[in-house]
N, C-alpha and C positions, 0 to 999 in steps of 0.2 A: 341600678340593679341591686335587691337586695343579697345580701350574704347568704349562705347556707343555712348558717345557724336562724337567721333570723326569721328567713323566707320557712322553716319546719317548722318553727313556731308559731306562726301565724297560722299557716295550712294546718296545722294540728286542729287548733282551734275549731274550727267547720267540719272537722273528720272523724268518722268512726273510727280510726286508724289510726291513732298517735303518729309520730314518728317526728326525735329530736336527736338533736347534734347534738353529742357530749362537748362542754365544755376543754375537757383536757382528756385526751385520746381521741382518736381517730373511729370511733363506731357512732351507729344511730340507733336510739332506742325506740322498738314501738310497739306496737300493740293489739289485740285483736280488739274488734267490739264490743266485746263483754257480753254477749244478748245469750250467754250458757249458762251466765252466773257468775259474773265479779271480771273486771278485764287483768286479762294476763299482759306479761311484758317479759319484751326478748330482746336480742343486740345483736348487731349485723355491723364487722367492720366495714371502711371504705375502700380496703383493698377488695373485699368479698364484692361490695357492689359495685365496681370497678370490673372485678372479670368475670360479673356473669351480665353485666353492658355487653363485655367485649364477646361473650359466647352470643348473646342475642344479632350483635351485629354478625357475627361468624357467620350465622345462621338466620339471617335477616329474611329468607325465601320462607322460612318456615313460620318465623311469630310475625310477618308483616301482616297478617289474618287475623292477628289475635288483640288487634286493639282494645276490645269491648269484654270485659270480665265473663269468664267462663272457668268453672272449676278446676275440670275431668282435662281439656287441655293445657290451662296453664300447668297441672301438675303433673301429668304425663311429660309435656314436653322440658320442662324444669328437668324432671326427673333425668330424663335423654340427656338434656346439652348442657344445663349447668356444671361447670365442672368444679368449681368450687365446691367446697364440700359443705359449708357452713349454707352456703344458698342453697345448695342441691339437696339439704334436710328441710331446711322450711320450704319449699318450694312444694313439699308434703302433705307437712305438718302444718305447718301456718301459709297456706297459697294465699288467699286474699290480703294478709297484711304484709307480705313481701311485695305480692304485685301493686298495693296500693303506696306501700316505700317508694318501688322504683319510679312509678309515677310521679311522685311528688317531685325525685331530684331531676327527673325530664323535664319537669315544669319548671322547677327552680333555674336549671341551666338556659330554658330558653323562653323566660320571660322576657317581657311580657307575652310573646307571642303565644302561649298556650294557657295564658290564667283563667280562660273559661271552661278548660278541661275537670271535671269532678275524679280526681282521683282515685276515690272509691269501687269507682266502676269501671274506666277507661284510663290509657296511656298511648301518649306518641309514641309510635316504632317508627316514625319516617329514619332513613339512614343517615341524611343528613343533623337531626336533631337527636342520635345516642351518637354522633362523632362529637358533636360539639359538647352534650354531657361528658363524655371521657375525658375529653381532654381540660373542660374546668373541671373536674372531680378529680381528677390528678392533680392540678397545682392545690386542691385544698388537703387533698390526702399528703401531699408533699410536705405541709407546714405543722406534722405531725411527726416527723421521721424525728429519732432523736439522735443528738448529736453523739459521734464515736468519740470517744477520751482518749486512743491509741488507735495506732497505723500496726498495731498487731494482736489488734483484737482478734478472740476465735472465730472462728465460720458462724454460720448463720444456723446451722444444721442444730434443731432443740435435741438438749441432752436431755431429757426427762419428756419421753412421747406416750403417750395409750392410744391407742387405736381402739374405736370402738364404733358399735351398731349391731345390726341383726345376726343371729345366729345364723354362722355359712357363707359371710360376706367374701372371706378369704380376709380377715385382719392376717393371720398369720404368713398365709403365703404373702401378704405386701411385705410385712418383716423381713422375710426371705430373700424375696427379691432384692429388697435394699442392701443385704447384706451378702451378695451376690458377689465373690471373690475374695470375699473376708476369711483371715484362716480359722479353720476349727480351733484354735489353741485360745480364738481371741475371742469366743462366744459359748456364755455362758446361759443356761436356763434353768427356770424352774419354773412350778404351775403351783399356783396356790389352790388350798382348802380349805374347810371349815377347823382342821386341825392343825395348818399352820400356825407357827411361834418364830420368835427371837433366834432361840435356836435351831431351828430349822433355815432359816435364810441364813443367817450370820455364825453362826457355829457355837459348839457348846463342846464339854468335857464327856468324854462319853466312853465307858466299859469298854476297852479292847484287851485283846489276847497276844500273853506275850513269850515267850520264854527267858527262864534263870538256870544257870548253872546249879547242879543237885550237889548239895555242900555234905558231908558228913555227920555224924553225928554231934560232935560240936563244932560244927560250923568253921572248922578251920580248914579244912580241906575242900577242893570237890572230888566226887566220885568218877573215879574213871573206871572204865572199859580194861580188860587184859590188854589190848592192843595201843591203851593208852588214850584212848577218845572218852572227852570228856561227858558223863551223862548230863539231861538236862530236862528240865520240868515246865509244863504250861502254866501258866498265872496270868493271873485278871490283873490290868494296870488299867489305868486314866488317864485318858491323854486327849489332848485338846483337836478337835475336826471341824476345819474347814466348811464351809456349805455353799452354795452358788456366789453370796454375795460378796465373800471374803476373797473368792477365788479370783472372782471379776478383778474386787478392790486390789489385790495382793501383782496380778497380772499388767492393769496399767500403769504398776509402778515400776514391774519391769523394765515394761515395753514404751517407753515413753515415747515413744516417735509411731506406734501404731495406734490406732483406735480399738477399745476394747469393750464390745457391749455384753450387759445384761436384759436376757431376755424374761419378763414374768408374763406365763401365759395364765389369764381367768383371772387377772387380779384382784374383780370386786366379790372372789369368793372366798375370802381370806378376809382375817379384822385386820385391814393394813395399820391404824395408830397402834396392834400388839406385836407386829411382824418387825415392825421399824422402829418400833422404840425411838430412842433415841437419833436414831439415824434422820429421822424424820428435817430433825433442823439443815441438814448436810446439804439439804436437795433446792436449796437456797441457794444459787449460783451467781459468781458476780459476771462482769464481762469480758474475762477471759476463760467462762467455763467453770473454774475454780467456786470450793464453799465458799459461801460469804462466813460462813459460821464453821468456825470447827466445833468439837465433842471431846470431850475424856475420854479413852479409853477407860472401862474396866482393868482390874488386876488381872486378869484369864487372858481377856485380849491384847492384850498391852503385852504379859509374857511373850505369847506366842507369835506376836508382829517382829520383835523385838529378835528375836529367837530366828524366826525366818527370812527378816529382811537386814535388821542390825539394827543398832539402836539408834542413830544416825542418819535413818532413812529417812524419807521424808512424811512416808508412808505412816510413818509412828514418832513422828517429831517434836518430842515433850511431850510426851505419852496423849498425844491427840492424836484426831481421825479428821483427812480432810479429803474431799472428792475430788480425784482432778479433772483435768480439762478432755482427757480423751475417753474417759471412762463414760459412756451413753448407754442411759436403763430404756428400757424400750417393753411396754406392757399390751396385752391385749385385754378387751371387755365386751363381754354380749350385754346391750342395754336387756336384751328381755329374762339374765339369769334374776331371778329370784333371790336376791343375795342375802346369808344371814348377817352381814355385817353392812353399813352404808357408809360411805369415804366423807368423811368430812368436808367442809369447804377449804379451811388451812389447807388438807392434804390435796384437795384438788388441782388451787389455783400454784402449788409446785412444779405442774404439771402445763403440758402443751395437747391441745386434744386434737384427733384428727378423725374425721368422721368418714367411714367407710358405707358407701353408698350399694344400693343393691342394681347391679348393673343389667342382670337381665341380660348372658352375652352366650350363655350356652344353648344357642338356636337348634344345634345338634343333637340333645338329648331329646330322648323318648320315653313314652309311660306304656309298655307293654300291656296289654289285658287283651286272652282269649287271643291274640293272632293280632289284633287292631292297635295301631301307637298312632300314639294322643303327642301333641306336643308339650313337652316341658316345660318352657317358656311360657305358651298361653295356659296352660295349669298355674306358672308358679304367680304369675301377674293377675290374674282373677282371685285365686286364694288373698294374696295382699290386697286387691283393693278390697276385699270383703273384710278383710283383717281391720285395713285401717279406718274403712265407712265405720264399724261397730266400734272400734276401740279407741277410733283419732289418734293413733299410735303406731309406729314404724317398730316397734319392740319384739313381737311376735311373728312379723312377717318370717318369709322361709327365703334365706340367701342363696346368692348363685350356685355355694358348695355346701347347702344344706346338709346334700347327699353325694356320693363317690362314686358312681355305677360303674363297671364297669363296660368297656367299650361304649359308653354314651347312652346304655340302655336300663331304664327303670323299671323294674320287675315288679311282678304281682307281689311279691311277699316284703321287695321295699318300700315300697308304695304303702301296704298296710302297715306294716312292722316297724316304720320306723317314719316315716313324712305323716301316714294317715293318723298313727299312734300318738306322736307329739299333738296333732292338731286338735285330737278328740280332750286329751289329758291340760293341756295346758293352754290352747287356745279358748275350745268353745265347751268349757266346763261349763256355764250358764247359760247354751244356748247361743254363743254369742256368733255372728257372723254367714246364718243361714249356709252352711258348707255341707253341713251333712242331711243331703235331703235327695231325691229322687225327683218330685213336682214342688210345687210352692204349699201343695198342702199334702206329702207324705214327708217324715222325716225318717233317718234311717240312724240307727244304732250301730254301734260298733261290731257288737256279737253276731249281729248282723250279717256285716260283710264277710265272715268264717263261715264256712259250712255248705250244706246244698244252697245254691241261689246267690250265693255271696258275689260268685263273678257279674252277674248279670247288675244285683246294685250297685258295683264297682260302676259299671258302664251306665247305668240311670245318672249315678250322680257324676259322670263327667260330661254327659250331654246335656244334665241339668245346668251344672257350670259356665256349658258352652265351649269345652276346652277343643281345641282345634286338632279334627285329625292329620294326621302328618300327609301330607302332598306325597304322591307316587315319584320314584325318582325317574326321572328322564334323560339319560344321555342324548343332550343334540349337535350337531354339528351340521357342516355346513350343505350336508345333505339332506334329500327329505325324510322327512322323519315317518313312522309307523303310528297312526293315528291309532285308535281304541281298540279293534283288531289287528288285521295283518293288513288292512290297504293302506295304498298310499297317497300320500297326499300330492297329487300333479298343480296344483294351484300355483299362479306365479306371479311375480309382484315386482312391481317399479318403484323407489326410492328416490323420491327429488329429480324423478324422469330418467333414473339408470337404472335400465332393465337386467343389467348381467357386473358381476363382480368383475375386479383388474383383469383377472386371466379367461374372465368372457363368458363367465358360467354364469346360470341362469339364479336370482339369489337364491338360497336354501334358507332356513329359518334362521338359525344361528347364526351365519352372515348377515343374512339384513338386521338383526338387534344388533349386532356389535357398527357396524355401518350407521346404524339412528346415531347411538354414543358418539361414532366419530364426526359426524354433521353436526350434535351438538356442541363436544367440545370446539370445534374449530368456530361455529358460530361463536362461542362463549370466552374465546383464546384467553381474556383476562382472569377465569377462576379458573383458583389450585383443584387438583382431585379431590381434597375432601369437601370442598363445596361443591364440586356437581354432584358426588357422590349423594350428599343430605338433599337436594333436589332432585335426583331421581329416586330415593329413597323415600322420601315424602309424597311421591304421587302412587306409593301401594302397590306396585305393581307385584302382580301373583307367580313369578317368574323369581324365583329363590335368588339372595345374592345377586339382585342384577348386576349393580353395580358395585366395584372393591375397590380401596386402596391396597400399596403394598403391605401395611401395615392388617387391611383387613382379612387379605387373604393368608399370608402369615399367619393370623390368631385362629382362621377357620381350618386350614391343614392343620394346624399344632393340636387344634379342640378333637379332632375327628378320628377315627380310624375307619376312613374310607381308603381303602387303597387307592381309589380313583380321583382322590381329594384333587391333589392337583393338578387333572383335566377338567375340573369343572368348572374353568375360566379362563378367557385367552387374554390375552397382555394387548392395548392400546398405548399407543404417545402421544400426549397432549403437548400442542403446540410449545408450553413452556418447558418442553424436556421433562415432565413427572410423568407417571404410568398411573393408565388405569387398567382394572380388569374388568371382563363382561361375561355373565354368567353362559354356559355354554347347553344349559336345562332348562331350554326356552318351549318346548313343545306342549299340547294337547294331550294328556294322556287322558285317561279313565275316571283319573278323578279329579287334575287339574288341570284347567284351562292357560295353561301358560301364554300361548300365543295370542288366543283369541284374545286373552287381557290384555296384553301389549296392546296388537291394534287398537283397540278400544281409547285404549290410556293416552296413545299417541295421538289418534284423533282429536280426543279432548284438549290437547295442548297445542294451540295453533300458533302461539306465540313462541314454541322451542324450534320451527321453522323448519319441521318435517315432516315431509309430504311423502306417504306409499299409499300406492295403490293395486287393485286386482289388476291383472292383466286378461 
């Protein structure tokens, strides 16, 4: 069997698709095929393609289909289950030379059995043949790990992080999260701009007001008051102020045993090599965290460290500055800000990058116009792919928290003013991405959408889009439900030949869908919730939320201001003691077919090994 490295170098060879093993590090280099003008090159660690194996197998029901090269789904579905961050952007941006990567190392692990696979186009998903990739791709990824030089070395946690991707991802609320019981004393921020400096981050001498005692005519005396209080006068002194990053710096030398971050929000809107100066070398860390590199202080700086900490400290020790170990800067970045300044490669590779993914998870917001709500979701996911088909670019797309609505509802005036306004000004300034149009051959203006007639092109160009109107809500339960008028539905039905629920009643709609779930789980007793759940999610059903973990119904309460939120799913147990939920908005309304799709759905799957029928 050849090697890794060997076997990508050979397969390179016959491939529009480069892809090579670094000599020394643990990533593969590869490539698209250049057929746009000149081949580009990227680098994908072997941990990255290690857990987006492991997300494929997770989810092995959904890419077993996907053997034979196909755009629109490998990148969708990337998009969905990758969880990797560095997979789940090319999976985008570069689909065919990532799916053509992971192909190669399927091949490489289970040669010869698949050497007549063409990479390019197709990959083994058998389950047995990504267990056995995993687990040789581990022991190669293993013989990259490097050795510790101490039994007390720091955490693993990168002290110099940016987070970055599309405008609205929630970079900042991830920040947050993380730092999720951390005290305010020990979190520090600022936001850069095009006016940022040295002294603005780090501090400088700066005009303040002060008072002096009011001295006499010559100055031997001060003047008092008859009551004997002494008077006393305003004057301008200079004194040295502090700014976020001294604060940070000054505080975990306090605090030595807490962790102390700085937060910079927008940081590539700033000339970070004028912000950081000098500081620049600091963010060289050895492996306990600690500068590898100290600095001079300045005479300004040096006083006032000196002044406030003691000369002693460590903080100003031989009038140097050195970072320590608990001090963690922490930045945020929209790839699509326009930035007047570009970060250098020095300043980058200081840095640990983490790519914030557009998730697509706010299913509950709506696009009000005239009375009629559009979904969110399929608005903001059409816009992007129109985005990225025109631009080949994730920069401009519009993030889960683009916008704030509130109660989950997107108004006529946000819609234009502030989603339709960005898209007109900064997206499709040359036309680009066919958005603003009514048919394929009217296009519509912005000025447009203002005035008499504006609502009506509001609604042209979302049925132009395709954007999906919101489903009617339906409370069901386990009664019958009120079909499109006031009748009711007497129809009654047998499940796997049980005509009546435990306590003898005839099924109602909502019983028999939660009843299918529980015939499947118990058929299926070896998968966890969230694999059934991506399998009944993967067959479309039109029945909202069919099925939840606890994790999913948690994030849909917490999204929602439905008062009703949490009846809209009952609680199953799966054989192995987890829970699922089962959505309880199972009916036929006016405008969705809930039920009918179900049956339908269920039919079509003879192999989930349930059977209803009319009675």
């Amino acid at each position: 069997m050849k090697d890794l490295f060997s076997f990508l170098n050979n397969a390179s060879d016959t491939s529009d698709f480069k892809a090579k093993l670094s000599e020394r590090g643990g990533f593969i280099t590869f490539s698209n095929s250049g057929r746009r003008g000149g081949i580009k090159f990227f680098q994908i660690g072997l941990d990255n393609i290690l857990q987006t194996l492991k997300d494929i197998l997770n989810h092995i029901e959904v890419f077993k289909n996907l053997t034979e090269y196909e755009e629109t789904p490998w990148r969708n579905n990337g998009s969905e289950y990758f969880t990797d961050p560095v997979a789940n952007a090319n999976s985008t941006v570069q689909t065919k030379p990532l799916f053509s990567t992971l192909s190669k190392v399927v091949m490489w692990a289970n040669q010869p059995k698949l050497d007549d696979i063409d990479s390019d186009t197709e990959i083994c998903l058998d389950k047995e043949a990504i267990e056995i990739t995993i687990a040789k791709l581990e022991d190669v990824a293993d013989s990259f790990k490097p050795l510790k030089k101490s039994l007390n070395i720091a955490d693993d946690n990168s002290r110099q992080q940016i987070y970055y991707g599309a405008p609205g991802t929630g970079k900042s609320h991830r920040i947050k999260e993380q730092l999720e019981g951390v005290s305010k004393e020990n979190i520090f921020r600022i936001t850069f701009h095009p006016d940022s400096d040295y002294s603005t981050f780090v501090g400088a001498y700066k005009p303040t007001r002060s008072q002096r005692p009011l001295y006499g005519l010559f100055g031997k005396e001060t003047v008092r008051l008859k009551d004997g209080e002494d008077l006393s006068e305003d004057i301008i002194t200079y004194k040295f102020i502090p700014q976020a990053f001294l604060n940070a710096y000054m505080q975990a030398y306090r605090r030595p045993d807490e962790n102390v971050y700085l937060i910079i929000e927008e940081i590539n809107r700033g000339n970070c090599a004028q912000i950081f100066g000098d500081l620049f070398q600091l963010l060289d860390r050895d492996e306990y965290g600690v500068s590898e590199y100290t600095i001079k202080a300045d005479a300004d700086l040096k006083a006032f460290l000196e002044d406030e900490m003691g000369e002693d400290n460590d903080a100003i020790k031989d009038g140097e500055l050195c970072l320590p170990s608990n001090l963690y800067i922490y930045a945020t970045m929209n790839t699509s800000d326009q930035s007047l300044f570009p970060i250098d490669s020095a300043f980058k590779r200081r840095w640990d990058w983490e790519y914030e993914p557009i998730k697509y998870k706010n299913t509950n917001w709506v696009i009000d116009i005239q009375g009629e709500t559009y979904s969110w979701v399929s608005f903001q996911k059409e816009i992007n792919r129109r985005i990225f088909e025109s631009m080949s670019s994730e920069d401009k797309m519009l993030g889960d928290y683009f916008v704030n609505p509130s109660n989950g509802i997107i108004t006529e005036k946000m819609l234009l003013n502030k989603i339709l306004f960005y898209l007109w000004n900064d997206v499709c300034k040359d036309g680009e991405g066919d958005i603003f149009k009514v048919s394929d051959t009217e296009d519509v203006s912005f000025s447009e959408l203002y005035g008499d007639g504006g609502k009506q092109k509001l609604v042209g160009m979302m049925n132009y889009l395709g954007v999906e109107l919101v489903q009617e809500d339906i409370d069901e339960d386990d009664e019958n439900e009120v079909e499109d008028s006031d009748k009711k539905d007497n129809t009654r039905y047998s499940i796997n030949g049980e005509v009546a629920d435990e306590n003898g009643k005839a099924w109602g709609k909502g019983a028999l869908v939660r009843r299918a779930v529980e015939i499947y789980c118990n058929n299926n007793a070896q998968d966890t919730a969230a694999q059934i759940r991506d399998i009944w999610m993967s067959a479309n059903f039109v029945i909202p939320h069919i099925v939840e973990t606890d994790e999913d119904r948690e994030q849909r309460i917490n999204n929602s201001d439905d008062p009703k939120a949490k009846g809209r799913s009952k609680e199953i147990k799966l054989p192995n003691g987890e829970s699922l939920h089962v959505s309880t908005q199972v009916g036929d309304g006016k405008k969705r077919k809930g039920f009918t799709d179900f049956l339908s759905k269920i039919k079509s799957k003879p192999e989930w090994g349930i059977d209803i029928q009319e009675l």
